[in-house]
C-alpha positions in Angstrom: -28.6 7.3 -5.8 -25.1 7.9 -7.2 -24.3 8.6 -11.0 -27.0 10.3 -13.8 -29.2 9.1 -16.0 -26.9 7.1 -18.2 -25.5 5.0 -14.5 -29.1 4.3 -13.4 -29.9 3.1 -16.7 -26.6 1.1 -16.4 -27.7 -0.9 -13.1 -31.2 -1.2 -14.4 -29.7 -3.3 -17.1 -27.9 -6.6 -14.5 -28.1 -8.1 -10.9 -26.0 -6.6 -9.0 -25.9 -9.3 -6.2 -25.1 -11.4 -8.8 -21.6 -13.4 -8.7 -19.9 -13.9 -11.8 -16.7 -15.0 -13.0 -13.2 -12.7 -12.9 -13.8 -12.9 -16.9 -17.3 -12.8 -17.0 -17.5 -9.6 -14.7 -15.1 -8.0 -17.0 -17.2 -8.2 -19.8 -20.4 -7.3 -17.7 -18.1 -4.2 -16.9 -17.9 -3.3 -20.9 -21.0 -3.6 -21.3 -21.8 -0.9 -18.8 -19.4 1.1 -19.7 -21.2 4.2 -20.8 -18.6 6.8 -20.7 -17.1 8.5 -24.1 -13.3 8.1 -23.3 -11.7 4.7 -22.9 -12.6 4.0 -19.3 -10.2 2.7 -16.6 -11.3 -0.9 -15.4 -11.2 -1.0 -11.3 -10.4 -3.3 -9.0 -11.6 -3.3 -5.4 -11.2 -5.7 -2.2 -12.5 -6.0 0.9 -10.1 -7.5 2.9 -10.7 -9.1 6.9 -7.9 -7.2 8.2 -7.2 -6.4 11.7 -7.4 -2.4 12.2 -3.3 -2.3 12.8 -2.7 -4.7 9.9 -1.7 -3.6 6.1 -1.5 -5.7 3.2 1.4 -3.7 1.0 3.4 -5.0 -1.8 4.4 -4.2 -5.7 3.7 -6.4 -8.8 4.1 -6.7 -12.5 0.9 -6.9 -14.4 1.4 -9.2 -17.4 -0.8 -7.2 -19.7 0.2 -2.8 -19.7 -2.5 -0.4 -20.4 -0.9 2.6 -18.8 0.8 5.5 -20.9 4.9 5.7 -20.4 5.4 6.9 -17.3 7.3 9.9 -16.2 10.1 8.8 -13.4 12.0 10.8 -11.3 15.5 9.7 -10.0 17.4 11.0 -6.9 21.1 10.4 -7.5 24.2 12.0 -7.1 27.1 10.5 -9.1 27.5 7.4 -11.2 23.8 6.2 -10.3 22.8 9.7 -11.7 24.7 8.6 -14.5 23.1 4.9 -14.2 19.7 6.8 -14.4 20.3 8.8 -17.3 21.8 5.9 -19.2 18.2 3.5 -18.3 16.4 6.6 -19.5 15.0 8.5 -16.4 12.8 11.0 -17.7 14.3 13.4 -14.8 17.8 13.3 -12.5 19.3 15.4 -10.2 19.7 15.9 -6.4 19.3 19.1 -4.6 18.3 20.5 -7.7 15.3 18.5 -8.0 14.3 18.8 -4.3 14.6 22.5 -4.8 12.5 22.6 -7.9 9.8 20.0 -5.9 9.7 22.8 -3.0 8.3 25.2 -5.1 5.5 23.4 -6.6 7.0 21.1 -9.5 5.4 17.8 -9.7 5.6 17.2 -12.9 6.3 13.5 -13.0 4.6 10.1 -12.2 6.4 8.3 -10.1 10.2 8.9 -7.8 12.8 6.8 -6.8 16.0 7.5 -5.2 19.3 6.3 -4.1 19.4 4.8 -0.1 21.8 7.9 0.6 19.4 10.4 -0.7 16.6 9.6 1.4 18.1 12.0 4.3 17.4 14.6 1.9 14.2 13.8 0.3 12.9 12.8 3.2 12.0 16.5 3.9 9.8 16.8 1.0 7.6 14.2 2.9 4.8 16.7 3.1 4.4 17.0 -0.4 5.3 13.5 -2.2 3.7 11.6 0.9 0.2 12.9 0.3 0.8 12.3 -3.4 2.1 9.2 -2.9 5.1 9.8 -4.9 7.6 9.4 -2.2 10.1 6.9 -2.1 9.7 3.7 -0.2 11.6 1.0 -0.1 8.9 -1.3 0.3 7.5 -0.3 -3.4 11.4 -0.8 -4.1 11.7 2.8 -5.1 14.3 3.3 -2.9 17.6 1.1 -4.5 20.7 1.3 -5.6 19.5 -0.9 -8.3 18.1 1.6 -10.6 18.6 0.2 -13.7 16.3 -2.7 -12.7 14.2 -0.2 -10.7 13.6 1.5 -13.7 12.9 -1.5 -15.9 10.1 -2.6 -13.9 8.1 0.6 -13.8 8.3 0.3 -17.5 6.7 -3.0 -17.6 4.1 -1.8 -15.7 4.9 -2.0 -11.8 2.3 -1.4 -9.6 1.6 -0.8 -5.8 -1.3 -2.3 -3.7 -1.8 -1.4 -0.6 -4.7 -1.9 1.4 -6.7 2.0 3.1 -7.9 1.9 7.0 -11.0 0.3 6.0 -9.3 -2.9 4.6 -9.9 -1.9 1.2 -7.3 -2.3 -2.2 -8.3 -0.4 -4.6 -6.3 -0.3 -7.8 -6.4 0.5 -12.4 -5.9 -3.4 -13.9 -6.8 -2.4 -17.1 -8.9 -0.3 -19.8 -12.4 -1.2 -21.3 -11.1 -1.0 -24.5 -8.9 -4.3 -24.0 -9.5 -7.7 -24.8 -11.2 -9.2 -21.4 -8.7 -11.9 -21.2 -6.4 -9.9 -20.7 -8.0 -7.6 -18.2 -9.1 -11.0 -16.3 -5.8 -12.4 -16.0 -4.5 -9.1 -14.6 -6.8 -9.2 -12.1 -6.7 -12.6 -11.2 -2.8 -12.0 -11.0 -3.6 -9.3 -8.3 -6.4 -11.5 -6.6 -3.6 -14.1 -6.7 -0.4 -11.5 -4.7 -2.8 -10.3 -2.1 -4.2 -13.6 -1.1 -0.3 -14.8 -0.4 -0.1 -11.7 2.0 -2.8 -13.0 4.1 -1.6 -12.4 7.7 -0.9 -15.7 9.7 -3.4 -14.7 12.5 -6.5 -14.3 10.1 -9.2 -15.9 10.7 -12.4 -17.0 7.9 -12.0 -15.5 5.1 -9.3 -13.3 4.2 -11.2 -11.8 0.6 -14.5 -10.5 2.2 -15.8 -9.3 -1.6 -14.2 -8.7 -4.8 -15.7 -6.0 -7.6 -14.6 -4.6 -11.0 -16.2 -1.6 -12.1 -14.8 1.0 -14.9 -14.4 4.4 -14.1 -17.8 6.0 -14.6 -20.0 2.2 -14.5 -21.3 0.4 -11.7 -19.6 -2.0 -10.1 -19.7 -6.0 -10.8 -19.0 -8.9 -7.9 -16.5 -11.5 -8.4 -17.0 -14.4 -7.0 -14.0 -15.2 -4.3 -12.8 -18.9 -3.7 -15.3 -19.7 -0.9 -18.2 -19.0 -2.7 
């Protein structure tokens, strides 16, 4: 069985095939929260998805929890300029790449200017497996980087469903109030159900769970059930 003494103790303590609530799992999740530091809050989905089908997108969570993150910017020029005028922690071009090539990675998260992407595009090796490259389907690839910015300040965050059909992403920390981590979970529960491929058949949430990082994990219940 996975987990020490204090996690066994933890699942001693509930049902886990019990269904409960989005706001009543989160506070099941406190509860068993056993861990010293302030514990992330988890969400996971199984999602019926075909084995060639992905369920990507970006949202805004309504409540932040996340320290200020540390963005990198890939400009040349007056969007360099744009960048360090919306506060870019970091902002260069070949300079950066450079730097990245020999084993900097001291930021959070990278976005870059449409005609840099020739260029970073060869530190794919390195940011890919980190998933800190640009995409434009995460909208870190613009010309928009004020706005860009803006909204990984809010709090901007990818989902993306693995090759299992699984999205796995933080909505919160134990130490906030549970509405709040609810309703950012019911906001995610909300975006992937509206990416539910046309051809999908039954039910497109399989299971839903919130755990915190060291705890056990606690079932929502989805719509159908």
């Amino acid at each position: 069985m996975r987990g020490g003494k204090k996690y066994r103790s933890a699942i001693a303590t509930y049902d886990r095939q019990q269904m409960y609530s989005t706001e009543e799992a989160v506070g099941m999740v406190k509860q068993l929260a056993f861990a010293k530091f302030d514990e992330t809050v988890e969400l996971s989905m199984n999602l019926n998805l075909k084995k060639s089908a992905t369920v990507r997108d970006t949202l805004v969570l309504p409540n932040q929890f996340s320290a200020e993150k540390k963005i990198l910017v890939f400009a040349k020029g007056e969007k360099a300029d744009e960048a360090r005028d919306a506060g870019a922690t970091y902002v260069g071009d070949d300079d950066l790449i450079e730097k990245i090539k020999g084993g900097w990675l001291d930021f959070d998260v990278a976005v870059a200017t449409p005609d840099m992407m020739k260029d970073v595009g060869r530190l794919g090796p390195i940011l890919g497996r980190r998933g800190l490259m640009p995409n434009p389907k995460t909208q870190t690839v613009t010309f928009n980087i004020k706005a860009a910015l803006d909204e990984l300040r809010k709090g901007r965050v990818e989902f993306r469903s693995d090759k299992t059909g699984v999205v796995h992403l933080a909505v919160g920390k134990v130490s906030m109030e549970p509405a709040s981590i609810a309703e950012n979970i019911d906001i995610v529960i909300s975006e992937v159900e509206k990416r539910r491929p046309a051809d999908t058949k039954g039910d497109f949430i399989r299971t839903i769970a919130v755990s915190s990082t060291m705890g056990p994990g606690v079932k929502v219940a989805t719509e159908s059930e």
